[in-house]
PDB file as gemmi writes it, atoms N, CA and C in Angstrom:
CRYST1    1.000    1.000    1.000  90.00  90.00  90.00 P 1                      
ATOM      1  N   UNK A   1      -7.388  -0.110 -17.284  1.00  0.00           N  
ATOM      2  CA  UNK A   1      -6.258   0.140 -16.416  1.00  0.00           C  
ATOM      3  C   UNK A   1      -6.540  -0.408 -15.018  1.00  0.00           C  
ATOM      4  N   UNK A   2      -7.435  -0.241 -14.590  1.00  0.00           N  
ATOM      5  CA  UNK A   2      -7.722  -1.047 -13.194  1.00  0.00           C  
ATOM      6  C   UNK A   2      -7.918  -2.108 -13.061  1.00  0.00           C  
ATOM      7  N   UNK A   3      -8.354  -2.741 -13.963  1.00  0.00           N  
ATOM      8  CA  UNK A   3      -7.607  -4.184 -14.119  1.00  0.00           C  
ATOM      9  C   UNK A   3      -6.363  -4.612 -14.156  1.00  0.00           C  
ATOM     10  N   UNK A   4      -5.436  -3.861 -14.613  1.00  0.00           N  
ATOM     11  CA  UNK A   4      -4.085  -3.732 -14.794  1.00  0.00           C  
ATOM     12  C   UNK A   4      -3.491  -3.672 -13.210  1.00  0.00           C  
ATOM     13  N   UNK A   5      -3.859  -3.025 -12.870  1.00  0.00           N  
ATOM     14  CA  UNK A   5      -3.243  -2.298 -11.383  1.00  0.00           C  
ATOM     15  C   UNK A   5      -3.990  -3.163 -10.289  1.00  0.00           C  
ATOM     16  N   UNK A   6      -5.356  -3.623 -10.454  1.00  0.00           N  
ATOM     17  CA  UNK A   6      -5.542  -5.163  -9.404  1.00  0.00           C  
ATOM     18  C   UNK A   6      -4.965  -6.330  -9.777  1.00  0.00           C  
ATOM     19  N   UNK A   7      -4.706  -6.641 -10.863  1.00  0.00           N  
ATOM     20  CA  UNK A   7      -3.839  -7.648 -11.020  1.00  0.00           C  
ATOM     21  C   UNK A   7      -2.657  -7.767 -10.645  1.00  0.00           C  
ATOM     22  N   UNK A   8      -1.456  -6.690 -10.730  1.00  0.00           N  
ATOM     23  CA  UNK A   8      -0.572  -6.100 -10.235  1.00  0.00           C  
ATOM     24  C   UNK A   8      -0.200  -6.465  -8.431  1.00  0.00           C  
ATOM     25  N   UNK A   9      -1.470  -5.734  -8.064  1.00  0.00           N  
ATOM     26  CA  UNK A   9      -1.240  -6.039  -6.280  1.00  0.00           C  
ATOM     27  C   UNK A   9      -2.165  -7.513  -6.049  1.00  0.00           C  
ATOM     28  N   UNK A  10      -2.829  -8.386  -6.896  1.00  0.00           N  
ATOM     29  CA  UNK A  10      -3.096  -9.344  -6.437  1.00  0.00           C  
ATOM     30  C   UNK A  10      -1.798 -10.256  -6.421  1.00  0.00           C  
ATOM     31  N   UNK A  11      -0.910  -9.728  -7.069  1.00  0.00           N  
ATOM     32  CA  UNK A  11       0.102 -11.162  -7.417  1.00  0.00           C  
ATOM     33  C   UNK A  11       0.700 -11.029  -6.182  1.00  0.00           C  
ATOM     34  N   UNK A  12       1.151  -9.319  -5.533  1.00  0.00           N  
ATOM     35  CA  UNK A  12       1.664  -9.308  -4.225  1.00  0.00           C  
ATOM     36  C   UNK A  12       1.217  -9.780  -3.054  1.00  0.00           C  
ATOM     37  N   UNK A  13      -0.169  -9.481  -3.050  1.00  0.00           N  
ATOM     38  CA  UNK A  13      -1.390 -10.086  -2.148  1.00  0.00           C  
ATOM     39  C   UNK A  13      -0.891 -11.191  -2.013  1.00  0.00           C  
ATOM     40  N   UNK A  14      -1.222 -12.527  -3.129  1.00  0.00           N  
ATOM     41  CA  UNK A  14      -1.200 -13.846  -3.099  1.00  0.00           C  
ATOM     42  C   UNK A  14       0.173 -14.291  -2.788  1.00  0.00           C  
ATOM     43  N   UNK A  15       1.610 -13.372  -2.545  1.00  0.00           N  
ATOM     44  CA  UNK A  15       2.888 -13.769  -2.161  1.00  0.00           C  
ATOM     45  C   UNK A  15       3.080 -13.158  -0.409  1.00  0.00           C  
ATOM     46  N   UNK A  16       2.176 -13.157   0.074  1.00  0.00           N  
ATOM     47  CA  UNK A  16       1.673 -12.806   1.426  1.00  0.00           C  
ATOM     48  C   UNK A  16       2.003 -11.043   1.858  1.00  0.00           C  
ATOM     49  N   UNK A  17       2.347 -10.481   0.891  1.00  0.00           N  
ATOM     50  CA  UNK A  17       2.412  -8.637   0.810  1.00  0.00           C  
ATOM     51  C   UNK A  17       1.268  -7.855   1.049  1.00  0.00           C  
ATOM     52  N   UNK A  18       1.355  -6.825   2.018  1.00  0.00           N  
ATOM     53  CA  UNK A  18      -0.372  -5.935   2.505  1.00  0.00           C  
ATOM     54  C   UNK A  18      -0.144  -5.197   1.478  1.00  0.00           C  
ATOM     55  N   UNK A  19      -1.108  -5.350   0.327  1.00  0.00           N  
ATOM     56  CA  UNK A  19      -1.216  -4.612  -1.244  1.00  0.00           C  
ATOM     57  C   UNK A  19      -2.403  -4.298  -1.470  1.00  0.00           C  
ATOM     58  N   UNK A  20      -2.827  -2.704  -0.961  1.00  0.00           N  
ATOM     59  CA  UNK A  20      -4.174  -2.780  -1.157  1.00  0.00           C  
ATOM     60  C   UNK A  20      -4.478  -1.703  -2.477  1.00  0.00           C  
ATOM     61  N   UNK A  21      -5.949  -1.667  -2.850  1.00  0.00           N  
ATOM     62  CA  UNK A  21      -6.283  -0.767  -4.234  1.00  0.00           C  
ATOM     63  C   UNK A  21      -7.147  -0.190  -3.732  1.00  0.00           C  
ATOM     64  N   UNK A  22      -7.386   1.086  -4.006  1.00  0.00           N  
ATOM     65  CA  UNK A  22      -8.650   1.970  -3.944  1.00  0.00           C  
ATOM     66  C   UNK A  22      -9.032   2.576  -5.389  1.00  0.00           C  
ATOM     67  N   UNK A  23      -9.374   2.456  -6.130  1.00  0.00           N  
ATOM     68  CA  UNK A  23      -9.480   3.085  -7.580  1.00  0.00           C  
ATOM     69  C   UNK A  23     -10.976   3.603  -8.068  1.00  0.00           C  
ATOM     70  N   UNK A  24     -10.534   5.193  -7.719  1.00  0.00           N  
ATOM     71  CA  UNK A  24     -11.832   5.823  -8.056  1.00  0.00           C  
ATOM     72  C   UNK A  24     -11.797   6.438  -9.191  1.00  0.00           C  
ATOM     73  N   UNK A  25     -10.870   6.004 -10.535  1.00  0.00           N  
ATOM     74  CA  UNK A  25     -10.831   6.351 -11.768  1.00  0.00           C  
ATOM     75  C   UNK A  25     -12.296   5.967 -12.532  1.00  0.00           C  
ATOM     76  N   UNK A  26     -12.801   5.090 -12.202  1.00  0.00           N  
ATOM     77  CA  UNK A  26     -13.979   4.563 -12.644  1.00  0.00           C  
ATOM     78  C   UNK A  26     -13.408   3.644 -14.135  1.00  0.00           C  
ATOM     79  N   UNK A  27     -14.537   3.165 -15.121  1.00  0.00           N  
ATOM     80  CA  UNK A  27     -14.002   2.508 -16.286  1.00  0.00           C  
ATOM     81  C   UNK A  27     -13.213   3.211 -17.175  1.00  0.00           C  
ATOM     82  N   UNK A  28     -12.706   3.973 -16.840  1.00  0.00           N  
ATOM     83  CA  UNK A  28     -11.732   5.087 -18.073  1.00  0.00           C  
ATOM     84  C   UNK A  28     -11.167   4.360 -19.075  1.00  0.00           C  
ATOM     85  N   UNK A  29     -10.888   4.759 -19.632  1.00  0.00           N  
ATOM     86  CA  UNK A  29      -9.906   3.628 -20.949  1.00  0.00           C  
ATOM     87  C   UNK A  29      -9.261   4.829 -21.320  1.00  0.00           C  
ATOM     88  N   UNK A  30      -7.752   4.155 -21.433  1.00  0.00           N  
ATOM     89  CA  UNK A  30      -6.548   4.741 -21.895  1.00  0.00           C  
ATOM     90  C   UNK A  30      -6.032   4.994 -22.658  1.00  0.00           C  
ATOM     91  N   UNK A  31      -5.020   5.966 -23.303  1.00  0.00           N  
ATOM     92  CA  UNK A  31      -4.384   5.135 -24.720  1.00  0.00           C  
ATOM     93  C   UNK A  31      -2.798   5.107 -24.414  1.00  0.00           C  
ATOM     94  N   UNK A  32      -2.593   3.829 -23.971  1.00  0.00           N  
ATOM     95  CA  UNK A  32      -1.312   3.598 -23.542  1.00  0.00           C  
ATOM     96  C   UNK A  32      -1.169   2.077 -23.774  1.00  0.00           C  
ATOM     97  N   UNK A  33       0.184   1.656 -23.949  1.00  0.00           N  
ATOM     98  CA  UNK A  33       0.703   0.511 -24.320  1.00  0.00           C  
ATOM     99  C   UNK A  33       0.156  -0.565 -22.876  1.00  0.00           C  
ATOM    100  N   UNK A  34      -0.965  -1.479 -22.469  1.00  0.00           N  
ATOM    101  CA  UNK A  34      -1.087  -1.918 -21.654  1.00  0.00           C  
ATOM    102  C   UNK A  34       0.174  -3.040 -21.030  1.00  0.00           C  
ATOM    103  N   UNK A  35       1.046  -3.368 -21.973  1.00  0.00           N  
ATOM    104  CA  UNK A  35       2.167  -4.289 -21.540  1.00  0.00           C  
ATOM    105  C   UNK A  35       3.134  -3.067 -20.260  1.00  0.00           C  
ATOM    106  N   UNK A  36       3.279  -2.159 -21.298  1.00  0.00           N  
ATOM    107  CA  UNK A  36       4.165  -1.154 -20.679  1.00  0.00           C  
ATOM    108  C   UNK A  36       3.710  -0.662 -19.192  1.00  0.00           C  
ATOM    109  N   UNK A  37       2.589  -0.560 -18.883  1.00  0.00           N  
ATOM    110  CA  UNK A  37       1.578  -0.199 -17.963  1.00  0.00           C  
ATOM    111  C   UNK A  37       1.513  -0.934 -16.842  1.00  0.00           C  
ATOM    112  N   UNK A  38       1.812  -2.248 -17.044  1.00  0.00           N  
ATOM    113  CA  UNK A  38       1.976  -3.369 -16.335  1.00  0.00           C  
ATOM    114  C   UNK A  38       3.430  -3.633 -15.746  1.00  0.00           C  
ATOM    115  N   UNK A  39       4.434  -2.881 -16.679  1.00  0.00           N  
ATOM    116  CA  UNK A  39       5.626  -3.373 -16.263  1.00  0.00           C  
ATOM    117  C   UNK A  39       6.222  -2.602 -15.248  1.00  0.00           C  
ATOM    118  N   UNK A  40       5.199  -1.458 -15.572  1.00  0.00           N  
ATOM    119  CA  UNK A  40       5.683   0.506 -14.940  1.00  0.00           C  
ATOM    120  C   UNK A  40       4.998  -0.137 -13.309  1.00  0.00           C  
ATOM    121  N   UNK A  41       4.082  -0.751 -12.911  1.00  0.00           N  
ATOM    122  CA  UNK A  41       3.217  -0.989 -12.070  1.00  0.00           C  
ATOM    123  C   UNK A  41       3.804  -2.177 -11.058  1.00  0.00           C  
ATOM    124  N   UNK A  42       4.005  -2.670 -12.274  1.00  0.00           N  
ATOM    125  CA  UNK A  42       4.953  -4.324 -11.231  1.00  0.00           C  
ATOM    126  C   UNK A  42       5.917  -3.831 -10.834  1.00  0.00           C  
ATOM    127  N   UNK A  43       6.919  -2.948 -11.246  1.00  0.00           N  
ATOM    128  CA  UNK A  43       8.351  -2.047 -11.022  1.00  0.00           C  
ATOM    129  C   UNK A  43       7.896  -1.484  -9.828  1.00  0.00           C  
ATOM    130  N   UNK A  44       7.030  -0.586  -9.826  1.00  0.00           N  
ATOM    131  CA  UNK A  44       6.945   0.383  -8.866  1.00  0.00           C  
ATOM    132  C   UNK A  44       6.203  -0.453  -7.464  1.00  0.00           C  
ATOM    133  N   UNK A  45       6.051  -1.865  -7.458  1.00  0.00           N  
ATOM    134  CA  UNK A  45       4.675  -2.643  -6.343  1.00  0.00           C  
ATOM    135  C   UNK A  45       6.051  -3.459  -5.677  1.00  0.00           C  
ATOM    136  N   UNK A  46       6.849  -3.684  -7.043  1.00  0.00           N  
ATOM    137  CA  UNK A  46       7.974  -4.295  -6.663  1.00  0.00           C  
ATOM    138  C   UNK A  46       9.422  -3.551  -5.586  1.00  0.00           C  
ATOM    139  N   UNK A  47       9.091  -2.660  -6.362  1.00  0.00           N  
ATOM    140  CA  UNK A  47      10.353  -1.580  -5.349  1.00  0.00           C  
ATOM    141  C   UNK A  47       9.803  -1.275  -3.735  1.00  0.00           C  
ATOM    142  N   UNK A  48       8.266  -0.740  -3.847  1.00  0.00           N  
ATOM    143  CA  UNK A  48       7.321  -0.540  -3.077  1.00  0.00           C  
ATOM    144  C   UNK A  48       7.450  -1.763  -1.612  1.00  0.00           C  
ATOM    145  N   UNK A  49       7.034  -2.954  -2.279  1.00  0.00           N  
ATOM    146  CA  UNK A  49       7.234  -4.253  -1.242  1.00  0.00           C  
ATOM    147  C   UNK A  49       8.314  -4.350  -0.838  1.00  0.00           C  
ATOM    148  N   UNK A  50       9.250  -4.647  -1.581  1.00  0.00           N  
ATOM    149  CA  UNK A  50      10.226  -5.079  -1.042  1.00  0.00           C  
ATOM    150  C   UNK A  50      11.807  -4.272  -0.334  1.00  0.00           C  
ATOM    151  N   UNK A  51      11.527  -3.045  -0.667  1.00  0.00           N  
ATOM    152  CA  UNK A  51      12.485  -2.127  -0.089  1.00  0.00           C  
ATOM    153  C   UNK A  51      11.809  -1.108   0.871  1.00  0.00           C  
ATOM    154  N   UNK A  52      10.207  -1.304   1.278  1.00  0.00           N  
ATOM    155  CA  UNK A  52       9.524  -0.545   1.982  1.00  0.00           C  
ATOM    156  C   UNK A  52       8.539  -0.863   3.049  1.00  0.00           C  
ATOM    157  N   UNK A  53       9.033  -1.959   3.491  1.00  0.00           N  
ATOM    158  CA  UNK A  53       8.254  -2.847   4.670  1.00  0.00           C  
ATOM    159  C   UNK A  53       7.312  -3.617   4.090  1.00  0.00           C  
ATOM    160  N   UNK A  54       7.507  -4.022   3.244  1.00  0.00           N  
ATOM    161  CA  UNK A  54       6.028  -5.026   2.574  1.00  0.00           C  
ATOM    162  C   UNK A  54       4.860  -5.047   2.189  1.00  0.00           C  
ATOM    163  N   UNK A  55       4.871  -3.734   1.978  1.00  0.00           N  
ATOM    164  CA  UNK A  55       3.337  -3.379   1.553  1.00  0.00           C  
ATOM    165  C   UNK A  55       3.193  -2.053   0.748  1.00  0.00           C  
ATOM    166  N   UNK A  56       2.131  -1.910   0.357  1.00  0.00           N  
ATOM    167  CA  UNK A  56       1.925  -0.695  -0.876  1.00  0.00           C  
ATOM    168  C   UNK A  56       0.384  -0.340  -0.824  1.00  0.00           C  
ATOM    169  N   UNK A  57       0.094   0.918  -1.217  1.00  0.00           N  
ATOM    170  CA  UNK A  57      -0.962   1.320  -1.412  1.00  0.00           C  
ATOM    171  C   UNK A  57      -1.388   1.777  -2.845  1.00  0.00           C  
ATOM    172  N   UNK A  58      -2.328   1.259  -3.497  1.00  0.00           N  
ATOM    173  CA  UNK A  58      -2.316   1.514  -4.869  1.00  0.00           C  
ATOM    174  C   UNK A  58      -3.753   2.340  -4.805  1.00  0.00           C  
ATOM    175  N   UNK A  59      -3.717   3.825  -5.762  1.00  0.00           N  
ATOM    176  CA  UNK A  59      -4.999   4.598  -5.946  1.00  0.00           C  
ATOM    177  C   UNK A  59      -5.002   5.036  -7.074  1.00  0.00           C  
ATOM    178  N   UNK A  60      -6.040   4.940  -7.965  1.00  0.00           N  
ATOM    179  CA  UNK A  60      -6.589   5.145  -8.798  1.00  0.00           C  
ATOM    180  C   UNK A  60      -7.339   6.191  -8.736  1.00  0.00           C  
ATOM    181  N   UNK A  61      -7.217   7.358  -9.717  1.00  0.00           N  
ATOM    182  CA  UNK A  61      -7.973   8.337  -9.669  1.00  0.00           C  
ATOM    183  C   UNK A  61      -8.091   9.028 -11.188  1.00  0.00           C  
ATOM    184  N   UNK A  62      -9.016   9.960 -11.164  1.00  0.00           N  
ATOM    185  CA  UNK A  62      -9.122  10.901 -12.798  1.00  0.00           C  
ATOM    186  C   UNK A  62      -8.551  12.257 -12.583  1.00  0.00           C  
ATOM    187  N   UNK A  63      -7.675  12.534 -13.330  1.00  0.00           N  
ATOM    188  CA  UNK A  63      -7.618  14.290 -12.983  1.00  0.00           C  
ATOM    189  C   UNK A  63      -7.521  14.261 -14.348  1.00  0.00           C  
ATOM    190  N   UNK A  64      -8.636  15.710 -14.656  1.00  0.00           N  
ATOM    191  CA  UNK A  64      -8.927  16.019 -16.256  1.00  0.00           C  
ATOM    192  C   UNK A  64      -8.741  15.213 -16.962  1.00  0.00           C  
ATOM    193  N   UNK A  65      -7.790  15.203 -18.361  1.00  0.00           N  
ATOM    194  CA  UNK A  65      -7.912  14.181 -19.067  1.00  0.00           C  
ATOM    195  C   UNK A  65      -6.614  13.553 -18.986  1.00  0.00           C  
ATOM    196  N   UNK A  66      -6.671  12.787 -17.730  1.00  0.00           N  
ATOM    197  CA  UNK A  66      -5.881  12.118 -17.705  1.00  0.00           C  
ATOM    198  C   UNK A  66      -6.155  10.729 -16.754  1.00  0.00           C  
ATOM    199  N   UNK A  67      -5.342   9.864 -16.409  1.00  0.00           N  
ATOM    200  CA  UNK A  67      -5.804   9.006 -14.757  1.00  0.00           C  
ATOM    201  C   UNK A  67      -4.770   8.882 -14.340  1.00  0.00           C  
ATOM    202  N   UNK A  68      -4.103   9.077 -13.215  1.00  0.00           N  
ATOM    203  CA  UNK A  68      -3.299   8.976 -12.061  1.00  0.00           C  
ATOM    204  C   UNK A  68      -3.634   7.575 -11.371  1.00  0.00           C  
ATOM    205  N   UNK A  69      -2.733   6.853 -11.369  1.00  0.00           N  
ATOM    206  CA  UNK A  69      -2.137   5.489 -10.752  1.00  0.00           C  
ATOM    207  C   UNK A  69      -1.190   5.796  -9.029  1.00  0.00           C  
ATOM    208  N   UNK A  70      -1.259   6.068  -8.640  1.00  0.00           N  
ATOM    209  CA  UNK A  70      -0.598   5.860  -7.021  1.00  0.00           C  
ATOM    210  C   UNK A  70      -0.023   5.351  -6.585  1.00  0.00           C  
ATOM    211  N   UNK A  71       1.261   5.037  -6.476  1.00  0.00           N  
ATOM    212  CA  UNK A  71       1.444   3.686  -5.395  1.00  0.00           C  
ATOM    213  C   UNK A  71       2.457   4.367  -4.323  1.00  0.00           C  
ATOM    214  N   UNK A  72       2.002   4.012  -3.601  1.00  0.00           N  
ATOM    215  CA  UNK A  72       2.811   4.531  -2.068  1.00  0.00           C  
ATOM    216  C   UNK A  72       3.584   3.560  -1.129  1.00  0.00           C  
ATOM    217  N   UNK A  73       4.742   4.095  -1.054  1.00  0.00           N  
ATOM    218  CA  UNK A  73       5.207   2.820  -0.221  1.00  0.00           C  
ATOM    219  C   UNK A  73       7.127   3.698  -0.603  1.00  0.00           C  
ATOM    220  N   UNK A  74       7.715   2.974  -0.122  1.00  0.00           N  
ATOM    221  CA  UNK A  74       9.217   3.447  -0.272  1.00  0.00           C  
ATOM    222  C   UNK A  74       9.683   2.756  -1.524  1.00  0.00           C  
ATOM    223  N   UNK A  75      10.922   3.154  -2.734  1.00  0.00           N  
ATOM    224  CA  UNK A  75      11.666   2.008  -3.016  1.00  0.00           C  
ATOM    225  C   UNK A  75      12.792   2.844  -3.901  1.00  0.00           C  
ATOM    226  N   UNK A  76      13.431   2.021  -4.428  1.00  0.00           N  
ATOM    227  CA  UNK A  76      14.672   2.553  -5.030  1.00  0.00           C  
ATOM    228  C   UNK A  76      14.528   1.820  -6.444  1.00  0.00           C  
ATOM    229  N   UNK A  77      15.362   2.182  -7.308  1.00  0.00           N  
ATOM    230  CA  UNK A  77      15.512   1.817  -8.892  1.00  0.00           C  
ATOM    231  C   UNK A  77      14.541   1.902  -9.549  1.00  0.00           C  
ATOM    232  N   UNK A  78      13.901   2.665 -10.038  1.00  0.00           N  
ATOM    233  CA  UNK A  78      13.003   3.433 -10.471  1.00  0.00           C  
ATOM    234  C   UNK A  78      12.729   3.637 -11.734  1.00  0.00           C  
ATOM    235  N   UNK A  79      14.369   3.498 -12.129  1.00  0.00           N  
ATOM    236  CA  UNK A  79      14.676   3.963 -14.046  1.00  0.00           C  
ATOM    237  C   UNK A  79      13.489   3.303 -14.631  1.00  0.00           C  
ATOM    238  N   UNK A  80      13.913   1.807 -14.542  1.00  0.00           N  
ATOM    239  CA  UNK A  80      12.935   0.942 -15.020  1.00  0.00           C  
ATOM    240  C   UNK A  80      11.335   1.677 -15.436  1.00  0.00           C  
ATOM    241  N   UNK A  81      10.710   1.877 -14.340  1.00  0.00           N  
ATOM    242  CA  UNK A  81       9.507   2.280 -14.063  1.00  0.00           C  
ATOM    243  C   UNK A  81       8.751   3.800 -15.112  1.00  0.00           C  
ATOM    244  N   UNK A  82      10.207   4.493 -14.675  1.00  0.00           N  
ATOM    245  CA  UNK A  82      10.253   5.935 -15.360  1.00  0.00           C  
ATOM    246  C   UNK A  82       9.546   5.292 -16.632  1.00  0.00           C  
ATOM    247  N   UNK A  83      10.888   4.918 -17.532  1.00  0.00           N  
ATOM    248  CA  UNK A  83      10.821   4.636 -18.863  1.00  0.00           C  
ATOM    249  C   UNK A  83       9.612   3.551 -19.491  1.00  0.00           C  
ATOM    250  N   UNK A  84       9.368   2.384 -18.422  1.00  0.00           N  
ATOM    251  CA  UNK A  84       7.734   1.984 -19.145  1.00  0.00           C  
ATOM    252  C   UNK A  84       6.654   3.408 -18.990  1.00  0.00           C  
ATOM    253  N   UNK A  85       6.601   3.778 -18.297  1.00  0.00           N  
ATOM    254  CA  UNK A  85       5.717   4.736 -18.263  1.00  0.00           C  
ATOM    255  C   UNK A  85       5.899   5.744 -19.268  1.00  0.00           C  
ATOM    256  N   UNK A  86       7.002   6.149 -19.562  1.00  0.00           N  
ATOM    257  CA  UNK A  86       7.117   7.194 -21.191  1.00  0.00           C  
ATOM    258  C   UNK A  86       6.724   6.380 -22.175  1.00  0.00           C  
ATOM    259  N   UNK A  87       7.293   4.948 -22.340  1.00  0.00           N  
ATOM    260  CA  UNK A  87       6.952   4.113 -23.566  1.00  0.00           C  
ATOM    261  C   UNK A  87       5.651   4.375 -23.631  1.00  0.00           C  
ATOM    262  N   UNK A  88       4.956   3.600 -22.282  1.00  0.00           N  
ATOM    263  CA  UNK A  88       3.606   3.815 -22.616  1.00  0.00           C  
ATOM    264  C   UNK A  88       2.738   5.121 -23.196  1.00  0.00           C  
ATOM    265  N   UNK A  89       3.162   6.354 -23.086  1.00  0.00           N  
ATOM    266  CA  UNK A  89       2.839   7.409 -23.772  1.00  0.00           C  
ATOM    267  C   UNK A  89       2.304   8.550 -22.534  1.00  0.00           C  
ATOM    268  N   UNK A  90       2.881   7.849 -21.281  1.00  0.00           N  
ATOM    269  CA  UNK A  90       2.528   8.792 -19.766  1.00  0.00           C  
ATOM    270  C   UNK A  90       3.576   8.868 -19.044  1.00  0.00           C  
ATOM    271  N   UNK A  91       3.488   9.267 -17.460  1.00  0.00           N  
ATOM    272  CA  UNK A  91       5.075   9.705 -17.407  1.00  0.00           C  
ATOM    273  C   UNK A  91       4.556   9.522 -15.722  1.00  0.00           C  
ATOM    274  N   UNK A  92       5.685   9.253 -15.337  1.00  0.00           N  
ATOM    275  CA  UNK A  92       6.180   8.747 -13.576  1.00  0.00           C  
ATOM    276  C   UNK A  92       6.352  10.183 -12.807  1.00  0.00           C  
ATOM    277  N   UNK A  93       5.896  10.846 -11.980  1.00  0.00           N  
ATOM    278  CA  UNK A  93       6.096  11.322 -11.003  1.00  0.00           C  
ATOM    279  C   UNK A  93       6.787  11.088  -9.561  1.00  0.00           C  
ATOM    280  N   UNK A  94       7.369  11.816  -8.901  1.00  0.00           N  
ATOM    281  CA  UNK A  94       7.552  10.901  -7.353  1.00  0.00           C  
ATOM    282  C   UNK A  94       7.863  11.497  -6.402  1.00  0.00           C  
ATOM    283  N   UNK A  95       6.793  11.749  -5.441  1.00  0.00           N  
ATOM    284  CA  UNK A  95       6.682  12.515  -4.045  1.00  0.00           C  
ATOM    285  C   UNK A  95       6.692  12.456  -2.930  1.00  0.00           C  
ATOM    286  N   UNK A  96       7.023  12.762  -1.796  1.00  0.00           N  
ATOM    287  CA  UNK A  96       7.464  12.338  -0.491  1.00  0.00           C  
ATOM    288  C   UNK A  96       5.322  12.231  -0.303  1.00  0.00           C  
ATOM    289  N   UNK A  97       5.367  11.738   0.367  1.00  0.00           N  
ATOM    290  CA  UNK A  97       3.621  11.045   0.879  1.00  0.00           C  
ATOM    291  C   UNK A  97       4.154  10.157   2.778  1.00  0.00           C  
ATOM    292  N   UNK A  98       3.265  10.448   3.700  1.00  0.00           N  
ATOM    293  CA  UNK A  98       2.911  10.380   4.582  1.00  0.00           C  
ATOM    294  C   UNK A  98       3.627   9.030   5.283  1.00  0.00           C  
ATOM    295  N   UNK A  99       3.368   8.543   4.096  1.00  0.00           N  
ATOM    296  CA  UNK A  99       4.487   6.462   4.511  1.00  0.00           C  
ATOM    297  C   UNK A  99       5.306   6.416   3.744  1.00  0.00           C  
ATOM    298  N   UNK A 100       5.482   7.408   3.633  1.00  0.00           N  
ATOM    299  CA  UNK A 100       7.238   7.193   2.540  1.00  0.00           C  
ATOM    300  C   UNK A 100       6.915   7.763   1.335  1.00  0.00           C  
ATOM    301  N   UNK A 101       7.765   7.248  -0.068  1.00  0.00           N  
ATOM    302  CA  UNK A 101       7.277   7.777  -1.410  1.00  0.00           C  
ATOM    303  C   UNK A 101       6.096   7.222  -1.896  1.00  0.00           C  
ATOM    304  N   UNK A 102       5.713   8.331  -2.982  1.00  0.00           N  
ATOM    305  CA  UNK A 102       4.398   7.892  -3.536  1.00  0.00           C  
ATOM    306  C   UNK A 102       4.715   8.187  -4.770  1.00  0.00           C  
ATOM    307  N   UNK A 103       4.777   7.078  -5.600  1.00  0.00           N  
ATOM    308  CA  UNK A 103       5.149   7.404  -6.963  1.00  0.00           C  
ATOM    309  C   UNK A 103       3.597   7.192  -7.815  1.00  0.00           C  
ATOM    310  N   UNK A 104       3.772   8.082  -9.360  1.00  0.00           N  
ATOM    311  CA  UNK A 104       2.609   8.740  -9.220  1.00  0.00           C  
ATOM    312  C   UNK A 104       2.304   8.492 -11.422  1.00  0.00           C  
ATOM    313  N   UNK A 105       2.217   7.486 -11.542  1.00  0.00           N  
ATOM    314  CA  UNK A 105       1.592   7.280 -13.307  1.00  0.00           C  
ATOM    315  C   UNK A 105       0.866   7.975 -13.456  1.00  0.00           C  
ATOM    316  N   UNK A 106       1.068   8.858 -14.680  1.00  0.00           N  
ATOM    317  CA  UNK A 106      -0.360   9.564 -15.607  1.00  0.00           C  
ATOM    318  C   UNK A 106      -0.477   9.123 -16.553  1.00  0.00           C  
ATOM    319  N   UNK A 107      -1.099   8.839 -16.956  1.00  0.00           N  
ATOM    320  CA  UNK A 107      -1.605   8.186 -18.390  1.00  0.00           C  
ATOM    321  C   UNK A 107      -2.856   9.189 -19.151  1.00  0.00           C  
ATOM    322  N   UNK A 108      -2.759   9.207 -20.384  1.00  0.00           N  
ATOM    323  CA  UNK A 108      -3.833  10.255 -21.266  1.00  0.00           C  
ATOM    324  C   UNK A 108      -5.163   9.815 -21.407  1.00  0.00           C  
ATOM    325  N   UNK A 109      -6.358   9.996 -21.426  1.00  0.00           N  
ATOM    326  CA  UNK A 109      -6.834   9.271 -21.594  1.00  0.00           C  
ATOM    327  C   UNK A 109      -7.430   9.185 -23.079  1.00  0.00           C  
ATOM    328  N   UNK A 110      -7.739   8.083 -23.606  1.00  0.00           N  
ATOM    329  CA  UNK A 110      -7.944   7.427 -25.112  1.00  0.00           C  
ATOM    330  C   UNK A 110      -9.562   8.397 -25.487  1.00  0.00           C  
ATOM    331  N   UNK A 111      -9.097   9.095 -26.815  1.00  0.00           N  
ATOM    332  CA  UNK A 111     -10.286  10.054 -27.440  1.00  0.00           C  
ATOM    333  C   UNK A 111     -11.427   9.105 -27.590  1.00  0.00           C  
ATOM    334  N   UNK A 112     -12.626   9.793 -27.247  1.00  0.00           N  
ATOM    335  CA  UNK A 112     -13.840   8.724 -27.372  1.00  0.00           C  
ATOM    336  C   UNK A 112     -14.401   9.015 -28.706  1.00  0.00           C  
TER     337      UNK A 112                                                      
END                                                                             
């Protein structure tokens, strides 16, 4: 997944967007549709940039058995985002946070 989610803000990065990652999930592995994961991520970096001053904050973290994805920043149209994130088999949150919204992926994490 954190590969998923630096790839994500590098594409914004490289289109001149302040897209930064902090991801203290460590190597977790998931069990979620990685296409879906990607689309939930680009949706939410996308709404994030461009309806929220140009930039996003992406965090990665573990809570129990799960990992929490972050992205902070403002944006609107969301549906999109919601629903990759159920496909994928996790689910979208979304909370007022300090620079605007912080919308909030959980994903399960994959039985070892």
């Amino acid at each position: 997944v954190k590969a998923i989610a630096e790839r994500a803000a590098a594409g914004w990065t490289a289109a001149g967007a302040d897209v930064t990652v902090d991801w203290e999930a460590g190597d977790a592995e998931v069990d979620a549709d990685s296409g879906r994961i990607s689309q939930a991520l680009g949706n939410l970096l996308s709404n994030a940039v461009e309806h929220g001053g140009g930039g996003a904050h992406v965090r990665g973290v573990r809570c129990g058995r799960h990992v929490r994805i972050e992205v902070s920043g403002r944006g609107r149209g969301l549906t999109v985002a919601t629903r990759a994130a159920e496909d994928a088999g996790g689910r979208l949150q979304l909370a007022p946070g300090p620079e605007g919204l912080v919308a909030t992926v959980e994903l399960p994490l994959a039985e070892a």
